[in-house]
VOGU-3710 file (C-alpha; in Angstrom, 3 decimals, decimal comma):
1> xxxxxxxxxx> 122,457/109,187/125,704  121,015/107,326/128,004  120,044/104,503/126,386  122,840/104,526/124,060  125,602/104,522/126,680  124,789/101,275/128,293  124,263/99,779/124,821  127,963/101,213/124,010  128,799/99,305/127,472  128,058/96,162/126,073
11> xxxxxxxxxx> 129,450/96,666/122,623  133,021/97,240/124,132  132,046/93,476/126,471  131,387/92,031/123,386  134,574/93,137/121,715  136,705/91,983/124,848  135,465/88,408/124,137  135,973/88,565/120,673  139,225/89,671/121,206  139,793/86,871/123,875
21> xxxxxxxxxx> 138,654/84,420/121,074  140,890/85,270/118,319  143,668/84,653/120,722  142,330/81,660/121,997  142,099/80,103/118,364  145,214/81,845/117,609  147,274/79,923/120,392  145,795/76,341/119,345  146,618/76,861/116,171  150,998/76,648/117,141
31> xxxxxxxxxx> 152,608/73,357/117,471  152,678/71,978/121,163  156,254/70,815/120,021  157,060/67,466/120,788  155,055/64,091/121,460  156,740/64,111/125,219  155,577/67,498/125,463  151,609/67,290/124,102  151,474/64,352/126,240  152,997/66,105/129,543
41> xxxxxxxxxx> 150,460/68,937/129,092  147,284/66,751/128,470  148,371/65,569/132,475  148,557/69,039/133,139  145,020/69,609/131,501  143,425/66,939/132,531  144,135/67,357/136,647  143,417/70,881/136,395  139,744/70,223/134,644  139,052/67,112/136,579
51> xxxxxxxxxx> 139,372/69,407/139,820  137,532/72,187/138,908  134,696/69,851/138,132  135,156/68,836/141,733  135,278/72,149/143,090  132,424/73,739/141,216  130,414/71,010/142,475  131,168/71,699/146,378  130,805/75,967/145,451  127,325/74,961/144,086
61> xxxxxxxxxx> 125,920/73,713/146,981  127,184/76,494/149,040  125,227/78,508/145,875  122,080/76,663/145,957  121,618/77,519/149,916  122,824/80,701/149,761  119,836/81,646/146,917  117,294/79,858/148,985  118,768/81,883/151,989  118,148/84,965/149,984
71> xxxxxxxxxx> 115,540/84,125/147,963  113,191/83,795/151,672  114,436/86,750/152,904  113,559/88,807/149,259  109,652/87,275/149,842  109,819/88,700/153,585  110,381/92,080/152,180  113,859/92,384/153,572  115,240/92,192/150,036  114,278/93,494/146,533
81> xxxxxxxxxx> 113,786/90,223/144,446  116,551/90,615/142,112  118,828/90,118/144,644  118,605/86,431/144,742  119,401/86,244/140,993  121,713/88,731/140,851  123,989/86,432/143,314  124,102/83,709/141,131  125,065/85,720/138,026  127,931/86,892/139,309
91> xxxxxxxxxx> 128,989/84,080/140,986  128,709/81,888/137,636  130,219/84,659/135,403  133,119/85,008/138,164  133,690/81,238/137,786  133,307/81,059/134,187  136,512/83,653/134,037  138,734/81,912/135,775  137,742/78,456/133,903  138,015/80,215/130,562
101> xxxxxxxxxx> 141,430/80,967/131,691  142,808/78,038/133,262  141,589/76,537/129,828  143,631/78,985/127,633  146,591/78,318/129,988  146,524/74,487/129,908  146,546/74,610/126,070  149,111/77,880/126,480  152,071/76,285/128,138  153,680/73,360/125,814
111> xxxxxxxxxx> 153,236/75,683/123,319  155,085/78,628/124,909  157,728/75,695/125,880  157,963/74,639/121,711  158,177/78,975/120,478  161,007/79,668/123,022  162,875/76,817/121,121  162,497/79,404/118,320  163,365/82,506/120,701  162,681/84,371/123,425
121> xxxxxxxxxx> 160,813/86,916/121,936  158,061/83,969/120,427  158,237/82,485/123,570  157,114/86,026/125,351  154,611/86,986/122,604  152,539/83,658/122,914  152,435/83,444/126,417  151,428/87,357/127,043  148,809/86,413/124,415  147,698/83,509/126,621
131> xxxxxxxxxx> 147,311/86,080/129,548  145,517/88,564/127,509  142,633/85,812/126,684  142,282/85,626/130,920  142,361/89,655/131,012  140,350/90,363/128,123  137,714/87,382/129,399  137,392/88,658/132,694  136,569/92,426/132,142  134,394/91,294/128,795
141> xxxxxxxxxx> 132,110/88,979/131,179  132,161/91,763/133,678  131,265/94,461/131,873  128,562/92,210/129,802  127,312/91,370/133,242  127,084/94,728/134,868  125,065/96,083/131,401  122,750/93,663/131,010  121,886/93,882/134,246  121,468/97,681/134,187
151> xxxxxxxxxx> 119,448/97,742/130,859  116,996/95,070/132,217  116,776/96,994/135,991  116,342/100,475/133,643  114,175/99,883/130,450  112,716/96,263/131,292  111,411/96,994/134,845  111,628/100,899/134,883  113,856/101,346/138,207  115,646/105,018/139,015
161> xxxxxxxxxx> 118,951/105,205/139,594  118,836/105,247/143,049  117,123/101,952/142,683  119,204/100,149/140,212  122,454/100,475/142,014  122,013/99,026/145,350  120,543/96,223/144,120  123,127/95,415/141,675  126,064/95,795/144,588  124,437/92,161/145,146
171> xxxxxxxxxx> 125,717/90,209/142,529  129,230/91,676/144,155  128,465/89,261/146,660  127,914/86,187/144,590  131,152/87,547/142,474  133,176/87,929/145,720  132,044/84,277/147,230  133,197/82,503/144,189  136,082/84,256/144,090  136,913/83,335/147,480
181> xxxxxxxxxx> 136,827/79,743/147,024  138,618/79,655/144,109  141,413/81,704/145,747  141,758/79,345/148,674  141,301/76,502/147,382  142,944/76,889/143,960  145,838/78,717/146,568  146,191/75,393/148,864  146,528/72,992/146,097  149,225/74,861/144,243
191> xxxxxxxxxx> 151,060/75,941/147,126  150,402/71,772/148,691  152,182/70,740/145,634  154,821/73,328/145,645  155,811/72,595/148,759  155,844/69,258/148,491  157,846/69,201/145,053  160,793/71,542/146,679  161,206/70,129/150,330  161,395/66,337/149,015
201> xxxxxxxxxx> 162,691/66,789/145,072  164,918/69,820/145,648  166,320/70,141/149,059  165,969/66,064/150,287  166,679/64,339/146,579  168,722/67,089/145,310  166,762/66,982/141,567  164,963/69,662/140,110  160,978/70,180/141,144  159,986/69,401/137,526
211> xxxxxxxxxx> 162,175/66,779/137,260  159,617/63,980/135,553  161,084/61,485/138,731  159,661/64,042/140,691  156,251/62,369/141,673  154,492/66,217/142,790  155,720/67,524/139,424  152,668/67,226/137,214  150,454/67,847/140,673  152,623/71,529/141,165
221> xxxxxxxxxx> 151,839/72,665/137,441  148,388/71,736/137,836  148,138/73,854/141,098  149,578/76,962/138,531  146,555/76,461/136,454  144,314/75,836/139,464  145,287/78,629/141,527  147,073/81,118/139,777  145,461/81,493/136,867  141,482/79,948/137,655
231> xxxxxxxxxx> 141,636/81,657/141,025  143,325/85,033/139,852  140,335/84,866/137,514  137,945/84,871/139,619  139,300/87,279/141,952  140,471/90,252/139,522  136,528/89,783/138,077  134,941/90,550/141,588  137,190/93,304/141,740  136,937/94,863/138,878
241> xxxxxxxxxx> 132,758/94,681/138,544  132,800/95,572/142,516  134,832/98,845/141,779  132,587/99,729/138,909  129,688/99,355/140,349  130,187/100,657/144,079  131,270/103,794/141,926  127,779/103,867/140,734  126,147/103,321/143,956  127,996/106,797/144,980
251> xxxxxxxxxx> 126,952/108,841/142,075  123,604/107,336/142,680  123,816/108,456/146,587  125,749/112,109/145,748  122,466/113,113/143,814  124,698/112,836/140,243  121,907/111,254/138,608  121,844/109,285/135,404  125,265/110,299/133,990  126,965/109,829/137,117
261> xxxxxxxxxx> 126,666/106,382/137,399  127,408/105,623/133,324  130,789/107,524/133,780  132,064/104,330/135,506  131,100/102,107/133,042  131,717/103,586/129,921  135,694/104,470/131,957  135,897/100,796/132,069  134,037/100,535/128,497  136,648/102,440/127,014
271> xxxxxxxxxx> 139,610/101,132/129,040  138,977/97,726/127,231  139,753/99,584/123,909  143,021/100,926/125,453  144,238/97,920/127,021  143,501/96,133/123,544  145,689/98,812/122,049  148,401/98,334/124,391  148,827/94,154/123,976  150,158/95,409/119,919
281> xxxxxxxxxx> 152,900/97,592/121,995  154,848/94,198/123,847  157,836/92,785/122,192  161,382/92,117/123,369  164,737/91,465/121,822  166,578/88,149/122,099  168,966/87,831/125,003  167,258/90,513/126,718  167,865/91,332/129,949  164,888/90,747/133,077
291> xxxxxxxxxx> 164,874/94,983/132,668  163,986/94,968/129,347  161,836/92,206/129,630  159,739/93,968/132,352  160,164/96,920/129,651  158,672/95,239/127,171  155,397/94,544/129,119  155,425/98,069/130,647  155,658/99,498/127,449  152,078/97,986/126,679
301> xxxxxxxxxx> 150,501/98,833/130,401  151,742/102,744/129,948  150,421/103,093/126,387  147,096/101,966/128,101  147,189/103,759/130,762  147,859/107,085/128,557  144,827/106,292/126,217  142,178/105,769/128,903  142,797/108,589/130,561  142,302/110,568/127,241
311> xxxxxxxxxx> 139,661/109,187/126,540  137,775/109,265/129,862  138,387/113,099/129,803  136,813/112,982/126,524  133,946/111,371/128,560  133,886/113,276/132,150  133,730/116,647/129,973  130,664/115,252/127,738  128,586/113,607/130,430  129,705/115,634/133,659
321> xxxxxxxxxx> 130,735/119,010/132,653  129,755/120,410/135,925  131,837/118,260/137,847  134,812/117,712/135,250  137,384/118,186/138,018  136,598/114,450/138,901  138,737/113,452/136,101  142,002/113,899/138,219  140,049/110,838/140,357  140,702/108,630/137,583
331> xxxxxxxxxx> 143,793/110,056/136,951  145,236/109,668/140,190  143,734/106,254/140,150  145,902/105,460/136,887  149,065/106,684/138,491  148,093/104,962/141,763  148,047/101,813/140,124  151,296/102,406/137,877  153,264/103,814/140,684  152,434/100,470/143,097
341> xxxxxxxxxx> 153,059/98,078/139,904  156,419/100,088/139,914  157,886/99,993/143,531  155,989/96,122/143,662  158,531/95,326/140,655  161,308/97,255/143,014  160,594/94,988/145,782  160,203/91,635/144,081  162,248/91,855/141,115  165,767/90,360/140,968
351> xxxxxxxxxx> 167,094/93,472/138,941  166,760/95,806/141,754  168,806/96,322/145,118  166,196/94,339/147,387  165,975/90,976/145,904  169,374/91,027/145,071  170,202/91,462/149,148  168,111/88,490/149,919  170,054/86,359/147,612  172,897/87,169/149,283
361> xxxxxxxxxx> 171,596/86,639/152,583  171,348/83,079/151,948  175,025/82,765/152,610  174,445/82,457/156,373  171,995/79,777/156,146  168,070/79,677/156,010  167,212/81,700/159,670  168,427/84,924/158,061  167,072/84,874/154,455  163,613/84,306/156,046
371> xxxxxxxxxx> 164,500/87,193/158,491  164,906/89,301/155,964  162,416/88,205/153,593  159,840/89,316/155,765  161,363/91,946/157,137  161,181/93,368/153,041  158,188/92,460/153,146  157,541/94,890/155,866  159,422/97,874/154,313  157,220/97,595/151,470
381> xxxxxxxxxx> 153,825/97,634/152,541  155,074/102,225/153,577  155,105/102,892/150,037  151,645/101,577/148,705  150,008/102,905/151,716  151,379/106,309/151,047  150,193/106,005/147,106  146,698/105,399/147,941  146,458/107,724/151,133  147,560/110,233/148,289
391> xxxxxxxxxx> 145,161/108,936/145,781  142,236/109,406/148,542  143,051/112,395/148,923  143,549/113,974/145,355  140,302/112,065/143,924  138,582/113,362/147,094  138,839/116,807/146,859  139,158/117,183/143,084  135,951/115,752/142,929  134,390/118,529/145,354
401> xxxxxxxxxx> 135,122/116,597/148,707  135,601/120,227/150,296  132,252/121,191/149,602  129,944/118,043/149,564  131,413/114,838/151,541  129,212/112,704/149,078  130,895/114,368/146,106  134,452/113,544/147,019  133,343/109,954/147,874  132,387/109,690/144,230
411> xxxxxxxxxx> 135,701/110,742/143,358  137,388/107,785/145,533  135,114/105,604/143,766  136,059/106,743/140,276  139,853/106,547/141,060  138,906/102,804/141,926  137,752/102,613/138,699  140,551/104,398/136,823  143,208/102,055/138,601  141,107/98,598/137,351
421> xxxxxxxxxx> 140,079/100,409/133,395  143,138/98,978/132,206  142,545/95,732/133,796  142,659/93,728/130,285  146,913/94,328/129,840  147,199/94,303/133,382  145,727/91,377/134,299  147,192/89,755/130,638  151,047/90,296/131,990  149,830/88,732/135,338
431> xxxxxxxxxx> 148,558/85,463/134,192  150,951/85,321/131,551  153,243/83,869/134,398  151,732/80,413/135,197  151,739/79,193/131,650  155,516/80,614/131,449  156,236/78,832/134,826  154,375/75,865/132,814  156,299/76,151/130,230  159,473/75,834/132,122
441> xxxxxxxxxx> 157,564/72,642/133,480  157,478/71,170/130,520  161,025/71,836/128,926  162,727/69,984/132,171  160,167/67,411/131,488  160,536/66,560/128,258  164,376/67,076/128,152  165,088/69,989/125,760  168,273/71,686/125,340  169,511/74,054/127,852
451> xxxxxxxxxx> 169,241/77,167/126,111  165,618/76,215/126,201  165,057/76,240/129,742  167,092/79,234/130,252  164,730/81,463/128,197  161,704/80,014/130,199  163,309/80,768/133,321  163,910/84,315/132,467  160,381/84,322/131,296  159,025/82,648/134,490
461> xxxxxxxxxx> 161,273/85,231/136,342  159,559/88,060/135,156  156,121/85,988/135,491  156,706/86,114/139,060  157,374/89,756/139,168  154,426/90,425/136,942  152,127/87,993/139,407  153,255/90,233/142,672  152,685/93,277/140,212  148,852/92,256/139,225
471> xxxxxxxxxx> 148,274/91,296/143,166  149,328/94,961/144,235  147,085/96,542/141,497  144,596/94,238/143,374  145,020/94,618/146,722  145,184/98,668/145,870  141,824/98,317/144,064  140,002/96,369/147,113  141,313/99,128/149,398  139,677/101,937/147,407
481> xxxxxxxxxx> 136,939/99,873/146,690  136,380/98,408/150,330  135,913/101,880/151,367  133,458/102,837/149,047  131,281/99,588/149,935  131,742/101,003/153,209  129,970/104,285/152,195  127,001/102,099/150,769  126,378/100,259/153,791  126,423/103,259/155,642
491> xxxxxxxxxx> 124,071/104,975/153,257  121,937/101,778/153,420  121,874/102,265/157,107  120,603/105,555/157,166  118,129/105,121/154,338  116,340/102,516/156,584  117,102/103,980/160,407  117,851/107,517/159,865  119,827/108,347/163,309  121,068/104,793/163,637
501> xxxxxxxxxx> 124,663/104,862/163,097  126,530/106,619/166,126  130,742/106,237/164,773  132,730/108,069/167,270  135,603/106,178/168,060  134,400/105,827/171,979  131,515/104,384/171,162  131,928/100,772/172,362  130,574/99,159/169,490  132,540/100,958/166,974
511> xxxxxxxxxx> 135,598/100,289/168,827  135,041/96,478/169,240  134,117/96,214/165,645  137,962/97,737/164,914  139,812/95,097/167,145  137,822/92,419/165,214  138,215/93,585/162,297  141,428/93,777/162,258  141,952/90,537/163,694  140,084/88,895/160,657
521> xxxxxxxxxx> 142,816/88,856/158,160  145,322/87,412/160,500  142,687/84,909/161,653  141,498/83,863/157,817  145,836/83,771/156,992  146,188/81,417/159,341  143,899/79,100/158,610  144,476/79,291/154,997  148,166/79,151/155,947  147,709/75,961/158,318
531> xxxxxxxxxx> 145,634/74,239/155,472  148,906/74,316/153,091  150,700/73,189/155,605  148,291/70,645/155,809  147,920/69,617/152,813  152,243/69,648/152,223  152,767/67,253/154,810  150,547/64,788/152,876  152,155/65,653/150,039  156,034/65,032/151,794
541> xxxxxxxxxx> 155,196/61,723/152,789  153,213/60,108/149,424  156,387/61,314/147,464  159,001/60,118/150,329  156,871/57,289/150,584  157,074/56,449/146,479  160,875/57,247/146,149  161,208/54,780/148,785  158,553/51,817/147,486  158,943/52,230/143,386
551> xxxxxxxxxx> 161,922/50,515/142,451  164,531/52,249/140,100  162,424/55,822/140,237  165,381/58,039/141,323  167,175/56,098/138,766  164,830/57,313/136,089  163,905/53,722/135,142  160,426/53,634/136,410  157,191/56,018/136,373  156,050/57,932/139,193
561> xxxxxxxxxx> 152,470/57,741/139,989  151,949/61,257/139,465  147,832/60,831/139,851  148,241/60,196/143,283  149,535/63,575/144,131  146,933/65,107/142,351  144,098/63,208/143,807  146,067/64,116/147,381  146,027/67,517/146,540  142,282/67,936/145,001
571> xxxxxxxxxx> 140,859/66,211/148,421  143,150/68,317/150,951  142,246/71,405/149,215  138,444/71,381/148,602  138,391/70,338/152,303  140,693/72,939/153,937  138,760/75,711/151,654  135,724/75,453/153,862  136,285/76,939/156,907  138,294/80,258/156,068
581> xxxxxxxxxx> 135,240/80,839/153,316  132,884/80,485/155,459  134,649/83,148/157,931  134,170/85,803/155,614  130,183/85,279/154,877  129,802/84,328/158,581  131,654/87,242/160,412  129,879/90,288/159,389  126,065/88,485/160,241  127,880/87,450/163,697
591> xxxxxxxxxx> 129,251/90,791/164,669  125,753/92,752/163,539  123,800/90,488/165,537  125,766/90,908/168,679  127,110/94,556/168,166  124,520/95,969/165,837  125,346/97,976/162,691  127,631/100,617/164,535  129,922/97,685/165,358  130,102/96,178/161,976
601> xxxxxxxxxx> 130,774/99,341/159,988  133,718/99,492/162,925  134,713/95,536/161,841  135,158/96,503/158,291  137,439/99,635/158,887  139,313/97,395/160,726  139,524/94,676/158,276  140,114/96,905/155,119  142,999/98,462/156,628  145,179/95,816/158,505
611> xxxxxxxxxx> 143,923/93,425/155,626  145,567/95,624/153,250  149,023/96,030/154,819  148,893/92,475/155,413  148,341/91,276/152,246  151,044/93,926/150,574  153,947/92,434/152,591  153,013/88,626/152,176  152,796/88,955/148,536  155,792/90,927/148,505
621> xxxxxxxxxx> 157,513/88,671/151,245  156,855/85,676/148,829  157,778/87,373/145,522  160,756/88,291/146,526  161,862/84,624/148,140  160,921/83,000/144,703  163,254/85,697/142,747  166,195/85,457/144,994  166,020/81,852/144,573  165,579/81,788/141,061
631> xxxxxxxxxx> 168,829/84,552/141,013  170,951/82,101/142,758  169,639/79,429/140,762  171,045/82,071/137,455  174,667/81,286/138,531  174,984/84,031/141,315  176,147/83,186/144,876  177,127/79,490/144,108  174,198/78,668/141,842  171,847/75,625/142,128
641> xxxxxxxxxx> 172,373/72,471/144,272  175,098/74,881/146,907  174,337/75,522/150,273  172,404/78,775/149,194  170,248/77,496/147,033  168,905/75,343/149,613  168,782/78,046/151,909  166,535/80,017/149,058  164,326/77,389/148,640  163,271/77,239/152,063
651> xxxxxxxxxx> 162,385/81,035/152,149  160,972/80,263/148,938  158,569/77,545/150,398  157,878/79,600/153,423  156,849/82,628/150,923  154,490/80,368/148,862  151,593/80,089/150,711  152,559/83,931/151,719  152,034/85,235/147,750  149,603/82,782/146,240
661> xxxxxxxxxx> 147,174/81,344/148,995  146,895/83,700/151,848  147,922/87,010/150,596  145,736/87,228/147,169  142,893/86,022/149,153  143,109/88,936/151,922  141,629/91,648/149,891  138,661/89,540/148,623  137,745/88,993/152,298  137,781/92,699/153,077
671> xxxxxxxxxx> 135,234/93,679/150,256  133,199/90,314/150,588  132,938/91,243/154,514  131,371/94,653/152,665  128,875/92,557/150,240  127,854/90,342/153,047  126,955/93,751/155,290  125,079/95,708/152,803  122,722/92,523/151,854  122,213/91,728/155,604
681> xxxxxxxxxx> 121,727/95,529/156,206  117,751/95,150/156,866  118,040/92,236/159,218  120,978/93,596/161,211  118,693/96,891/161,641  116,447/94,996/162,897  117,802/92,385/164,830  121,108/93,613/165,868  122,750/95,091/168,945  121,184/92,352/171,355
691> xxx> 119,605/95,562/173,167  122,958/96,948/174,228  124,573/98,681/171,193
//
């Protein structure tokens, strides 16, 4: 078993890909519809890959010196020498994702534009298939990477278990930097151009964002591709290889031995089959409604969700039977992550009560929808919190918490697990929403008939409830997940200074490391926050400055130089990204060096928890803006170009930068703050506490 379980591991990557590639092929092979249309997206394509070229250049340096950084400290001996390597792997396979599917998505969109000509049902179908080559890419290169990896560390160089694990929690690092950089940066240039389409085109000009006189129009559905699609990518992979494989490290730690740290994998293995399963299960009706649109794709995440847990009982009972209670871990981890995707969809949806308030709120002018946009932002972050409390709590003491702590740590872990094994649908109805919010792009563009841009609306509609859906399954994962790193770098503590870690709340250290902590998310918001803002303002005055200077634009008569935006946008953003990236790799070395280890396991409790309320409300806070102004903009409380629609937009421009730049990015600060500790473990043990902690 134990060599063929890791080979079954890979098998199920493999299929993932292939699966990803059929689709891929599959989607090129439709008509992109019209020559206005082919042309439009080529823009689109070409801006997107011309600044992830850019990007991945500036990440690589920041690569290169980290692996020399690590590389010196693996031939001091503070470091096992796969470390180093291990870094770059999963930062390049983290990167690859999201390219992979910002290329699928590019190709996706005038093509999801042409099939809703056909219907609404064609138009869903080949956009969820778009999203299910980005969800079936990411947990296929995850899983590939987490197996090799464990084959080589077990039958190549021989390690034990208790060997293998820590150092693969490593390439979580590399995994989580990337992902970090893509999020902000791929966040500040969509949200730059967003903002800078609405205020000016919308609100100022009084046309639509993609109208093609808009001159941020091609630069805003680049930033879709850039951001929420490349940079979803690249987050959902360090989450979904972190949860897997700080799982491990606890089996490793709880004395489960071999079998407790495949469960994990093969979980995730044999979620890939059930989330494959699931994509035959979506389909929707013409006319339908947003409910039975969001039906349609829950349909497919439930059927999932059903099989893997099946199936990883079939597994738990096999591998574990001693400790086959730890199945209601994954279980509750299943239902954790169904139950936020639920009340998310409550909050942000424009079928429910909520979002349906906020629209109405408009009627009094700007001030108040923003009030209460965040103030439902707020009220949602009670639920979520009270889902995973409950999740900690079931998987903990299922799992034989009660009896052995390190037990019922395991559990947590595998409930991480069990709400990421059916990543592949999940994340497949998430990025199915940029290349539907493309599409919509691309039928005001091009000038099709009404009826046409209706059906992408509803489809972009429901994108945008699916997005704030797939952020709470992440945001729920890092929290679970965080705290298991957390276990890990205490266990790596004690393994090296037995005695070292004194966590009573009074302890000085500890407490310090809390107020910091918590501080860190607000601290790395605003900055990414400020950087859109930024990077907008730019934005507002090149496309002020060219409906002013190019003769006969508004009329329609003349080209906007829609490069120029682009170029603004690249520059701002691979600028701004610096800083707040560099706060969550600098932060954790800082605080050990000054308060020793005690005050940086105190730091990340802090972080993990008022990083995860934070990020809940702002994506909720934005989700919710964008719906109630795409409601009004249905027809409902005066429809577009009245007083309320402008009032919507501007909560919907304050929530951008809320749901796709700062909020998203949130919980892959909290666990890289984790990888960061763990590697720097030996030196902080060392070097830390300045002789007073």
């Amino acid at each position: 078993m134990e060599t063929l379980a890791p080979v079954v591991v890979l098998c199920c990557a493999i299929i993932a890909l292939i699966f990803s590639c059929v689709n891929f092929f599959k989607i090129k092979k439709k008509p992109e519809g019209t020559e206005t249309m082919a042309k439009i997206s080529a823009k689109i394509r070409k801006g997107a890959m011309a600044y992830l070229k850019r990007q991945y250049k500036t990440v690589g340096i920041f690569f290169a010196v980290m692996f020399v950084i690590l590389l010196i400290l693996s031939f001091t001996g503070f470091l096992t020498p796969f470390v180093p390597f291990a870094f770059l792997t999963g930062g390049f396979f983290s990167g690859l994702s999201g390219f992979i599917g910002m290329k699928i998505a590019t190709y996706a969109n005038s093509r999801t534009a042409n099939a809703a000509q056909e219907g609404l049902n064609k138009g869903l179908r080949l956009a969820f298939a778009s999203g299910s080559v980005m969800g079936f890419t990411v947990v296929g290169l995850g899983l590939l990477d987490i197996s090799i990896w464990f084959i080589l560390l077990k039958f190549a160089f021989g390690l034990g278990v208790e060997d293998i694990m820590p150092a693969m929690l490593t390439f979580g690092m590399g995994a989580s930097s990337m992902a970090l950089f893509a999020r902000v940066g791929g966040g500040i240039f969509t949200k730059a151009a967003d903002v800078g389409a609405d205020l000016v085109g919308k609100v100022e000009v009084g046309i639509p964002e993609d109208d093609p006189r808009n001159p941020a129009c091609i630069a805003d559905n680049v930033g879709d591709n850039v951001g929420d699609v490349a940079g979803m990518g690249a987050d959902l992979y360090e989450s979904y290889v972190g949860s897997v494989i700080s799982c491990g490290a606890l089996a490793a730690s709880a004395g489960l031995g071999l079998n407790g740290v495949l469960v994990p994998m093969l979980i995730a293995a044999v979620g890939i089959i059930a989330s494959i399963i699931g994509t035959f299960f979506v389909s929707t009706k013409e006319q339908a409604s947003q409910k039975m649109l969001l039906g349609s794709l829950r349909r497919g995440t439930y059927a999932s969700a059903i099989i893997s847990a099946i199936s990883s009982a079939a597994l738990i009972y096999t591998l574990i039977p001693e400790h086959k209670n730890v199945l209601w871990a994954v279980i509750s981890g299943l239902l954790a992550g169904v139950l936020i995707g639920f009340f998310t969809e409550y909050y942000t949806s424009d079928t429910y009560k909520p979002t349906k308030d906020l629209s109405g709120s408009s009627e009094t002018g700007s001030a108040t929808i923003i009030i209460n946009g965040i103030s439902l932002g707020m009220l949602s972050t009670a639920v979520p919190v009270i889902i995973i409390a409950a999740s900690i709590i079931i998987s903990f003491f299922t799992a034989g918490g009660g009896a052995d702590f390190s037990s019922g740590l395991y559990g947590v872990g595998l409930s991480a697990v069990g709400m990421l094994s059916t990543l592949g649908i999940t994340l497949a109805t998430d990025a199915y929403g940029p290349v539907a919010d493309n599409a919509g792009g691309i039928a005001e563009m091009s000038g099709l008939p009404e009826y046409v841009r209706k059906r992408t609306d509803a489809l972009d509609s429901l994108g945008n409830t699916t997005a704030a859906t797939g952020k709470g399954f992440a945001i729920g994962s890092a929290a679970l997940t965080a705290l298991a790193l957390i276990v890990s770098y205490t266990d790596k503590i004690e393994a090296i200074a037995p005695g070292k870690l004194n966590l009573s709340i009074t302890n000085p250290a500890v407490l310090i490391g809390l107020f910091i902590g918590a501080m860190l998310p607000f601290l790395f918001s605003a900055m990414t926050m400020k950087a859109v803002g930024r990077a907008a303002q730019k934005i507002v005055i090149e496309v002020r400055r060219q409906f002013r200077e190019i003769d006969g634009l508004i009329e329609g008569k003349a080209d906007a130089d829609y490069a120029k935006c682009v170029d603004i946008c690249a520059k701002s953003s691979l600028k701004e990204m610096i800083l707040p990236a560099a706060l969550g790799i600098i932060a954790p070395i800082l605080v050990g060096f000054i308060l020793g280890c005690n005050g940086v396991v105190g730091m990340l409790a802090g972080a993990l928890v008022s990083g995860f309320v934070l990020a809940i409300m702002m994506a909720n806070s934005g989700g919710a803006w964008d719906n109630a102004k795409k409601y009004i903009e249905a027809g409902n409380f005066g429809g577009k170009g009245s007083e309320n629609h402008k009032a919507a937009v501007v909560g919907d421009t304050v929530g951008d930068p809320f749901k796709d730049t700062a909020g998203p990015s949130v919980n892959i600060l909290i666990k890289l703050l984790s990888m960061v500790s763990i590697v720097f473990a030996s030196l902080v043990v060392l070097f830390g506490g300045m002789g007073l902690f």
